[in-house]
N, C-alpha and C positions, 0 to 999 in steps of 0.2 A: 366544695366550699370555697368560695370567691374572698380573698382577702377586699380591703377598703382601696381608699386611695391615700398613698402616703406610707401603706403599709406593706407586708410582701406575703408570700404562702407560706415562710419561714415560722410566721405566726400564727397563721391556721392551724398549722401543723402541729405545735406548743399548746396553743389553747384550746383547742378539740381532737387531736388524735388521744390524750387517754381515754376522755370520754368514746370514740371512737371503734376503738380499741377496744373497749369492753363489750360494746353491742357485737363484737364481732364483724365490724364495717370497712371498709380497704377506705380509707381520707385522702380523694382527690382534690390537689392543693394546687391549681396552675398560677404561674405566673400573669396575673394581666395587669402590672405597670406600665402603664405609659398607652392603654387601648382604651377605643372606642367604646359606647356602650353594645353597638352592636357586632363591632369585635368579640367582647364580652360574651353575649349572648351567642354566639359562633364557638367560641370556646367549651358554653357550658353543651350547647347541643353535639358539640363530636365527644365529649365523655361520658355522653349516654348515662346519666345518674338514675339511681332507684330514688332516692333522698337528696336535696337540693338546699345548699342553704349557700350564703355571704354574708359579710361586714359592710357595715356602711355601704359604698358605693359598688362594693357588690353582694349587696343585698338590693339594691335595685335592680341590677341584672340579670341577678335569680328571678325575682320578681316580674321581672319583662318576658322572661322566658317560661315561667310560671302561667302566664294566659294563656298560654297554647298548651298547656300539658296539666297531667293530674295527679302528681305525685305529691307528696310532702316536703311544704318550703318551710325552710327554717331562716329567718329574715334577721340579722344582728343588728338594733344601733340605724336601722334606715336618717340618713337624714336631708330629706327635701323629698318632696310630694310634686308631680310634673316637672315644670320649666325650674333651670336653675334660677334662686334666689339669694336670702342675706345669707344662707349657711355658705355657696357656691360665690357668693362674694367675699367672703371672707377666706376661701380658699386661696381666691386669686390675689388677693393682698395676699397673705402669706410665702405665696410662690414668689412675688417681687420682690418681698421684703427678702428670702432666701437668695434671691438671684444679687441685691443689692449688696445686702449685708453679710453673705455668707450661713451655713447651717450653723452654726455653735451662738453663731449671735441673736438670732428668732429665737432657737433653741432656751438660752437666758431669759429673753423676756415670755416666753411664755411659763417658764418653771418660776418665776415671779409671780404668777397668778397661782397656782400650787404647783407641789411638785410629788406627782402620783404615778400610780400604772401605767396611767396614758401618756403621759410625759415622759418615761420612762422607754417604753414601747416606739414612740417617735424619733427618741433619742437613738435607738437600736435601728430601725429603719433607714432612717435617713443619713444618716452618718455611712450609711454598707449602699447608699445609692447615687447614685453623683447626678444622675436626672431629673431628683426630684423633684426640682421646680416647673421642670418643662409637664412631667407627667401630673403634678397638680392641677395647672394649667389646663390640662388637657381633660382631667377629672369634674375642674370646675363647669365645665364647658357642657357634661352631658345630661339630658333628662333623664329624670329618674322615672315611673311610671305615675302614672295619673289614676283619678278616680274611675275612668272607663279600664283601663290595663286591671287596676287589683280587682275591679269588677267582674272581672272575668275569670279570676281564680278560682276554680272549683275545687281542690285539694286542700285536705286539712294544714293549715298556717299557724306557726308558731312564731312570734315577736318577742325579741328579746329587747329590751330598753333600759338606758340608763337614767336616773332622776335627777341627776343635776349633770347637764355633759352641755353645753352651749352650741357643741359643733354636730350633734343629734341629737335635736331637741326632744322630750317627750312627747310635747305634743303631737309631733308629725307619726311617731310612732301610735298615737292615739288614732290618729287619723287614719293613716296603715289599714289598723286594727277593724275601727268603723266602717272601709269598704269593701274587707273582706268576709263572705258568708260565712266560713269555719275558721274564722284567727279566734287564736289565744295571744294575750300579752301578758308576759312577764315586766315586770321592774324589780333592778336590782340596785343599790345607791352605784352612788358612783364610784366610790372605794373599795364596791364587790365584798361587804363587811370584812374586808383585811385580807379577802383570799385573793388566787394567785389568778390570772384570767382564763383560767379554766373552767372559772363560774360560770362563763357565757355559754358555757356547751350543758349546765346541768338539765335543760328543759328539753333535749335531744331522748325521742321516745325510750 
């Protein structure tokens, strides 16, 4: 399981090893801050997985790696379909505005807008990484798969999606969904009804 961008394995590890854990599963959490997507993709093929999944930006990686293999992806939260767009622009303002303003000050204005899990979650990340700007930067920067890539997934696909999150939009996760022949999509709100983010892992067989 591929942490996002912004985030670390710290958190893979919290929000899917109980669930994990229960199947009887060993949770391979690598580190890939600050890598390429096909770094990424190089990472997930030397851990040799039975079950496949990421966050965000790597859940595109999974996904890329996904076309070439037939196992079961489990996709979190994808956000952007191909070429990076407004989600992958607004990464890179934020990397600036970090790089300009310092983490505790983005930090503020984004907890201005609410102040939840995911807020909370970035707060824990970023604050334990001192590169994060450079490795957003570098996040913003990669493609995610296309409608030919998810086309090509023959293994059964599970999406998990948030209903109001701006920085993974539903839609894209709709679209996900649309070009793969065996996805399933979940939506969960965005507040995970109060629970803790180990909800993202309840759709794991």
């Amino acid at each position: 399981m591929l942490h996002g961008a912004g985030s670390s394995p710290e958190f893979v590890q919290r929000a899917f090893g109980p669930r994990t854990r229960a199947l009887g599963w060993d949770l391979v959490a690598p580190d890939v801050r600050g890598l390429s997507m096909a770094q990424m993709v190089a990472a997930i093929s030397a851990a040799q997985p039975d079950v496949l999944g990421g966050v965000s930006l790597g859940a595109h990686a999974a996904a890329l790696f996904a076309a070439q293999w037939h196992g079961p992806l489990y996709a979190v939260m994808p956000a952007w379909m191909g070429q990076p767009e407004a989600v992958a622009a607004l990464t890179f303002h934020t990397a600036d505005e970090i790089s300009e303003l310092g983490v505790s000050a983005v930090l503020d204005r984004i907890r201005l807008l609410g102040d939840d899990w995911i807020v909370r979650e970035l707060e824990r990340a970023w604050r334990a990484h001192p590169e994060i700007a450079d490795d957003l930067r570098v996040a913003a920067s990669q493609p995610a798969p296309g409608p030919a890539e998810l086309g090509r997934i023959t293994g059964p696909v599970t999406i998990v999606a948030l209903a109001d999150d701006p920085t993974h939009p539903l839609a894209v996760a709709q679209q996900w969904a649309a070009a793969m022949a065996h996805s399933e999509l979940h939506v969960l709100p965005r507040d995970l009804a109060g629970r803790a983010p180990q909800a993202l892992a309840d759709f794991l067989p």
